[in-house]
C-alpha positions as a LaTeX table, in Angstrom:
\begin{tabular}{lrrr}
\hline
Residue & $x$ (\AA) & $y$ (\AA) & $z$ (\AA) \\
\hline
Unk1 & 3.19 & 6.78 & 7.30 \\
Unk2 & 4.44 & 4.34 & 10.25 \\
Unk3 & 1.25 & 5.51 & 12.35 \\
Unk4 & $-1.22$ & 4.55 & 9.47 \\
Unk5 & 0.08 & 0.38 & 9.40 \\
Unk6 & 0.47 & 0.03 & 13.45 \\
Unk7 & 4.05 & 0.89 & 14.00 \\
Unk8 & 5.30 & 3.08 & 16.91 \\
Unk9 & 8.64 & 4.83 & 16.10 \\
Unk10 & 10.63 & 6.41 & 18.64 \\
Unk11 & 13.61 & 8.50 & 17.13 \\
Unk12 & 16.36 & 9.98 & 19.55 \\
Unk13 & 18.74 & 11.73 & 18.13 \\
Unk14 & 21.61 & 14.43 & 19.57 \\
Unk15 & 20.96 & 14.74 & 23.40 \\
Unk16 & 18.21 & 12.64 & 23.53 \\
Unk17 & 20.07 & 9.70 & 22.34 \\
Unk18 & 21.59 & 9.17 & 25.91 \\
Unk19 & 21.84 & 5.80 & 27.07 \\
Unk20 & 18.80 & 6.15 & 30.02 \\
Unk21 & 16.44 & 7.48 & 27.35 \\
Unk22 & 17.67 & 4.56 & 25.18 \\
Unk23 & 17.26 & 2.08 & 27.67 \\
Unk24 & 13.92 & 3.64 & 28.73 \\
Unk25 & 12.05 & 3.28 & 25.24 \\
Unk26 & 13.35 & 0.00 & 25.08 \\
Unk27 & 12.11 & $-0.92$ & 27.73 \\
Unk28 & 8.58 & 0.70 & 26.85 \\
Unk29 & 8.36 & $-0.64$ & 23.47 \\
Unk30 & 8.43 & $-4.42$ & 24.95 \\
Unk31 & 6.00 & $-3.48$ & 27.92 \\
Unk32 & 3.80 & $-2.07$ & 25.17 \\
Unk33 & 4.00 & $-4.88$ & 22.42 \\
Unk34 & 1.72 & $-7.56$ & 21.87 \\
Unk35 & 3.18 & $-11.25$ & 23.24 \\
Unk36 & 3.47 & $-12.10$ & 20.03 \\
Unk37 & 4.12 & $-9.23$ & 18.60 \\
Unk38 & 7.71 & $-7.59$ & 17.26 \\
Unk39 & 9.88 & $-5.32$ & 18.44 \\
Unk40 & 12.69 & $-3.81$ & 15.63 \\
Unk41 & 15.59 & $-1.77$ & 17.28 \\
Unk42 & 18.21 & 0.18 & 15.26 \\
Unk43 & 21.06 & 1.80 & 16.48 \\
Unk44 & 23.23 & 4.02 & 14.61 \\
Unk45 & 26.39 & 5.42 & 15.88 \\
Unk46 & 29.04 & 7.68 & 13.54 \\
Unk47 & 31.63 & 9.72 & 14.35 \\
Unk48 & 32.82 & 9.28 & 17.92 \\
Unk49 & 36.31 & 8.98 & 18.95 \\
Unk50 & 37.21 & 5.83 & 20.05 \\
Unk51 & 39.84 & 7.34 & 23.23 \\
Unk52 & 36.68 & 9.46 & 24.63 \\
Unk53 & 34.66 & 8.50 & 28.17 \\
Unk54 & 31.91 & 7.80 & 25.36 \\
Unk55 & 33.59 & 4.85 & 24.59 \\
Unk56 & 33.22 & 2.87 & 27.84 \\
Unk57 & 29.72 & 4.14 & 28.12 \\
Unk58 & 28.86 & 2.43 & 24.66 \\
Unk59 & 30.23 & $-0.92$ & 26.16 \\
Unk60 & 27.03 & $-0.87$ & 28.34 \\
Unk61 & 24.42 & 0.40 & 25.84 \\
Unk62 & 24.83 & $-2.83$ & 23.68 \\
Unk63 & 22.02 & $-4.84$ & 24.67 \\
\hline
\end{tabular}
C-alpha cells in the first residue's frame, strides 16, 4: 500500500536491525529524497537489558 502513494519503507528487524544497516538506510533514504522532500524515521526498541554491551552501542545509534 506504501508503494502505490510514493513512499519507500525500509523495515529491519532481528539481525538486520544492527546499527551499520541502520545507519546505512538512513543514510540512503536522504541521498534518495527529493530536496524538498521528507524523510520519517521510527525506531523501536523493547526488551533489552539495560547492564548489556547493547547498551553503550545504543548511545551511538541515536541520531
Amino acid at each position: 500500500m506504501a508503494a502505490a502513494h510514493g513512499y519507500v519503507v525500509r523495515l529491519l528487524t532481528d539481525h538486520r536491525a544492527t546499527r551499520s544497516l541502520i545507519t546505512s538506510a538512513v543514510r540512503d533514504a536522504a541521498l534518495a529524497a527529493d530536496p524538498d522532500g521528507t524523510i520519517l524515521f521510527f525506531f523501536s526498541r523493547h526488551g533489552f537489558d539495560c547492564g548489556s554491551p547493547q547498551k553503550q552501542d545504543m548511545k551511538s545509534v541515536i541520531f
